[in-house]
N, C-alpha and C positions, 0 to 999 in steps of 0.2 A: 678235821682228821685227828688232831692232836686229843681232843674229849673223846672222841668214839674208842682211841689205841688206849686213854687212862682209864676208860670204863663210863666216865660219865656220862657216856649217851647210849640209848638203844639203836641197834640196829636200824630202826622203824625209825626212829629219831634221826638219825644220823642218814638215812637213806630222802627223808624230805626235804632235810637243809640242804642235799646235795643236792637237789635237783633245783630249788630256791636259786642256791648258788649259781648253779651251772649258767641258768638261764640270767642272772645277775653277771655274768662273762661273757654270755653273748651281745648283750647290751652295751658292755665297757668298753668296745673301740665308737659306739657312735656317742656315746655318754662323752667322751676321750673329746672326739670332734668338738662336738657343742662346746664342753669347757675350754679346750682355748680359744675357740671366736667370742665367747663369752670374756677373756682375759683378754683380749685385743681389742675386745670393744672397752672396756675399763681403761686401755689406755691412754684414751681420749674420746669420753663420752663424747664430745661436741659433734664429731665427723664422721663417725663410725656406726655403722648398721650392722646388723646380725642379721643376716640371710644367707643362702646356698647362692654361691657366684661363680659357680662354673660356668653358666651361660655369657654371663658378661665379663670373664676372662677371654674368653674363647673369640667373643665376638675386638674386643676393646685391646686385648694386652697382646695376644700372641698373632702375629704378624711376618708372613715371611714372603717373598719373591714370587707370586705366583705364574710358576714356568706357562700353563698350560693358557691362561690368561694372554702371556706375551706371544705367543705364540697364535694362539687364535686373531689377538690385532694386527700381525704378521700379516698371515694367511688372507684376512680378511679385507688389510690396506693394500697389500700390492696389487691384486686387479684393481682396485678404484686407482691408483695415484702411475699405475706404469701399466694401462690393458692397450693403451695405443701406440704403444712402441711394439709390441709383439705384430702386430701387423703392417707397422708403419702409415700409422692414420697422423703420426705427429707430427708432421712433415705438410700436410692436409691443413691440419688444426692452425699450425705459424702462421701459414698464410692468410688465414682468413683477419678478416679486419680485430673481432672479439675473438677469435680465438685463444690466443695464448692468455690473455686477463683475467677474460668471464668464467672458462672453463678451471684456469687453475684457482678462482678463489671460490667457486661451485666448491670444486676437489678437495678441497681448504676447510669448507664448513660441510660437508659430507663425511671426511676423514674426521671432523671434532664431534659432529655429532653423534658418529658410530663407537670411538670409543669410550663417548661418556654416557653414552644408551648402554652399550655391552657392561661398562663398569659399573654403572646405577644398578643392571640386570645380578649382574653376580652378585653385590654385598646384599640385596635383595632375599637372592638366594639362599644367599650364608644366615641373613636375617633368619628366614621364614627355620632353616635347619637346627640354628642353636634355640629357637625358641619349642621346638619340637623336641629334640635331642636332652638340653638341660632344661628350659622354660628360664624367661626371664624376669625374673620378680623385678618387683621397687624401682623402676625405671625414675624415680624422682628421688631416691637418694643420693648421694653427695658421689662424686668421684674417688675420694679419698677412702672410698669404704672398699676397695680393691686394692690389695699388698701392693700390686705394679704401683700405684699411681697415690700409695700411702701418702708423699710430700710431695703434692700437687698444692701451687700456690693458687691455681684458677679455681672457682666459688662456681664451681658445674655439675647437674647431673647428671647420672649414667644416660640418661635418654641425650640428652642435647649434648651430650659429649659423643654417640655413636652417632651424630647429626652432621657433627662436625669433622670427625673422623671419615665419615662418611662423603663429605665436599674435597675433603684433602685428599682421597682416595680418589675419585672422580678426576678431581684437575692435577694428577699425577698420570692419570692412565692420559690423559687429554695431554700432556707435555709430552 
């Protein structure tokens, strides 16, 4: 602008650069991005990947209570572990010789099976969704290549750390 108001540039001139330009601004917020994961990865070549990791934030870092989750093992444990008090079949059940033992430790691994099937089922879910939604690159880069988990002492990658996340997740919904 400053050439074209001193004269030094034509119109024609100054109307090309602008457009050069313009489209050189459109480019500088993802030019922006690049260089500082570019500057992050410099701060420790050793551990650090450059890739887009919204998907494996999403899946790995952000984590919270899943209301509908507890609720559906709700819903879905009290018929199995209390359907014969509603009728008074419990009363039935005592009696008999295996009753009360065979039945409650059936109930026992029915109740753990169902909520580490439904848990396995959801992060499945969630899987199949961030990988559609963001896509998950590099599943064999280091853990530390995600801000969350920057000063992580464990020597893991993203894949076998969402493996492991994934069991802890499982025998949490199972407790």
């Amino acid at each position: 602008y400053q050439a074209y108001y001193a004269g030094y540039l034509s119109a024609e001139e100054f109307e090309a650069q602008k457009i050069t330009l313009q489209e050189s601004a459109a480019r500088y917020q993802g030019l922006n991005v690049l260089y500082e994961q570019y500057m992050y990865v410099l701060g420790s070549e050793s551990n650090r990947w450059l890739f887009y990791t919204n998907g494996w934030d999403a899946l790995l870092s952000k984590d919270v209570p899943n209301i509908f989750f507890i609720a559906a093992m709700v819903l879905l444990l009290l018929p199995l572990l209390c359907g014969e008090y509603g009728c008074e079949m419990d009363r039935l059940l005592l009696s008999t010789g295996y009753g009360s033992s065979v039945m409650g430790r059936q109930k026992c691994l029915l109740a753990i099976l169902l909520a580490a099937g439904s848990s396995l089922a959801f992060e499945i879910l969630r899987l199949v969704f961030c990988a559609l939604k963001y896509g998950l690159p590099c599943p064999n880069a280091p853990i530390q290549s995600l801000q969350t988990f920057e000063n992580c002492i464990f020597d893991v990658s993203l894949g076998n750390a969402l493996v492991i996340i994934l069991c802890i997740r499982m025998a949490g919904a199972v407790f």
